[in-house]
N, C-alpha and C positions, 0 to 999 in steps of 0.2 A: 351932692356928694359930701359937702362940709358937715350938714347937719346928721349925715348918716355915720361920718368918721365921730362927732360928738358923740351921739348915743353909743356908738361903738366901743367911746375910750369910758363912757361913764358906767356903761354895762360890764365893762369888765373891771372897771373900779371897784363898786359897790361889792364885787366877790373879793375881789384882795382887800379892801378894807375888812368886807367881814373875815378875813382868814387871816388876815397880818397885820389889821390895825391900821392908822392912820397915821401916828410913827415910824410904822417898819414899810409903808407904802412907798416905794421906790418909781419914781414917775419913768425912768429908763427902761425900767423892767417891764410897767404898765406899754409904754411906748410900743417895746419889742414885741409884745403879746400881739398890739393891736396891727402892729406893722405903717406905724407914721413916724416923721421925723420929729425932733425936739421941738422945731419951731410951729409944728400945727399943733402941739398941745396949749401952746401962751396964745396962737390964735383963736382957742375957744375958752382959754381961761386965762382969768387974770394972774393966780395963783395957786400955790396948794389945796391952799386953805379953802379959796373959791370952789376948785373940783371937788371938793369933799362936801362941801354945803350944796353941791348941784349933786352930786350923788344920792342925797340923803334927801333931796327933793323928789328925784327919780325914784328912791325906795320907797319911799309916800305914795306916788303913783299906781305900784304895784299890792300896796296897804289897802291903800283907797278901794281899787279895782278888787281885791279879797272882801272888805267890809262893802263896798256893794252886792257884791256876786252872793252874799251869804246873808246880809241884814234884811233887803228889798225882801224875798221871796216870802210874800204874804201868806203862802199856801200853809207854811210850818210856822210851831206858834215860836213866839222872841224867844223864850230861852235858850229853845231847840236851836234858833237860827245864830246866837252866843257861841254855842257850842260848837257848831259846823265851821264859824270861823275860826275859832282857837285850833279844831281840828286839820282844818286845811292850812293853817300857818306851823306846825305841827308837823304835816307832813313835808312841807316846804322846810324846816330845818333838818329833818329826816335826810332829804334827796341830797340838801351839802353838808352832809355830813356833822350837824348837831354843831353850827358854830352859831348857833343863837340869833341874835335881834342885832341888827347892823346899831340899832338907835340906842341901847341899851350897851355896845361892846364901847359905841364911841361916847355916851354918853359918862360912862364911867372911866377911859381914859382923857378925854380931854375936858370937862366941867369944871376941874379943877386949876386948870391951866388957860381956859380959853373961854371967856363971856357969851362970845359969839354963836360959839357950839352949847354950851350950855343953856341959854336963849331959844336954840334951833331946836333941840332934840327937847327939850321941855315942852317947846310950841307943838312938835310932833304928837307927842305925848297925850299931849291935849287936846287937839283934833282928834284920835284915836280912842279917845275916854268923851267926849260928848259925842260921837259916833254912835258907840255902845250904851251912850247913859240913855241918848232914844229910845233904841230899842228895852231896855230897861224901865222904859213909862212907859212902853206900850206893855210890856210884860205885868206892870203894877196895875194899869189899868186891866187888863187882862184876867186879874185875880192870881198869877203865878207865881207872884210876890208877898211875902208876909207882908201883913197890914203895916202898914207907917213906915213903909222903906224908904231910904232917902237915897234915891237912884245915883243922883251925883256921886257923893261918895261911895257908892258901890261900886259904881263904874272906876273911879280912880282907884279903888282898893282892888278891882280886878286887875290893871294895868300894873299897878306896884307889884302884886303877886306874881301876876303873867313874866312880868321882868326878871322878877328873884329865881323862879322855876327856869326859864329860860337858859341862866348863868348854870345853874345846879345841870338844867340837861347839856352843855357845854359840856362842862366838866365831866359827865358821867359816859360823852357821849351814847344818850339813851332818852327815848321821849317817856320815862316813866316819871320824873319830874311835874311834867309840863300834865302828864294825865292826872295824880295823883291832886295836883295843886285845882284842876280845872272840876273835878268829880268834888272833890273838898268845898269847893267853892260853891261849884249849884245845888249841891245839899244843903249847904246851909242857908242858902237864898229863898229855897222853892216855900211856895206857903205849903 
């Protein structure tokens, strides 16, 4: 029961951080949602700050689980399989309503304020970019890659962009961003 009340308060975290940020996250509120009292939220956490670094572990999970379910399928070739995922996280800001990259909302409010989080959502970042930059050598080995591509930086260059489009679909609420930025992108990639 304790570990089901965790994922419980963390799953409903990870939506109000992506919707209200990790300043305007009111743990009273989060509480009331899940239906626990004050003292079993400091029984699964130490602090705020702790629930928000275990939330963003948990959004990893589900990253993760996305860049397997799309990278692995060997049947479609790498770029296609790029693609599929960008499209399936896509339609996942789609469903809540275009509030973007949980990694990306808090990475750009708290970086500047907190080592910790800027550390975390970096390190995120970076799992998420050698993920991709794989499949990006197997795409180069492949031949789908202009000759002398340097997968690494491709791959971070796609996560930087993937990021900045994200914010733009935010603001727009619209995936035309996120399309516009990904079509731009593997055009100019493919050999």
């Amino acid at each position: 029961m304790a570990r089901e009340t965790k994922r419980e308060l963390l799953e409903k975290g990870v939506a109000l951080l992506l919707k209200h940020g990790y300043a305007d996250l009111g743990l009273a509120g989060l509480l009331e949602e899940v239906g626990v009292p004050k003292g079993s939220f400091y029984h699964h956490f130490e602090s705020k700050e702790d629930f928000a670094l275990q939330a963003v572990d948990l959004y990893m999970e589900h990253v993760h689980a996305a860049l397997d379910h799309c990278l692995h399928d060997q049947a479609v070739p790498p770029l296609a399989r790029v693609e599929r995922f960008f499209s399936l996280v896509s339609d996942s800001y789609r469903g809540e309503g275009y509030l973007g990259c949980l990694l990306g909302g808090l990475g750009l409010e708290l970086s500047g304020v907190s080592e910790t989080f800027r550390k975390k959502v970096e390190q995120c970042f970076n799992a998420i970019g050698k993920r991709l930059g794989a499949c990006l050598d197997e795409a180069a080995r492949r031949g789908e890659l202009k000759p002398g591509t340097d997968t690494r930086a491709l791959s971070e260059l796609l996560v930087n962009c993937w990021e900045g489009a994200a914010l733009r679909s935010r603001m727009r609420r619209s995936a035309a961003p996120l399309r516009q930025m990904l079509d731009f992108y593997l055009n100019a990639v493919r050999a």
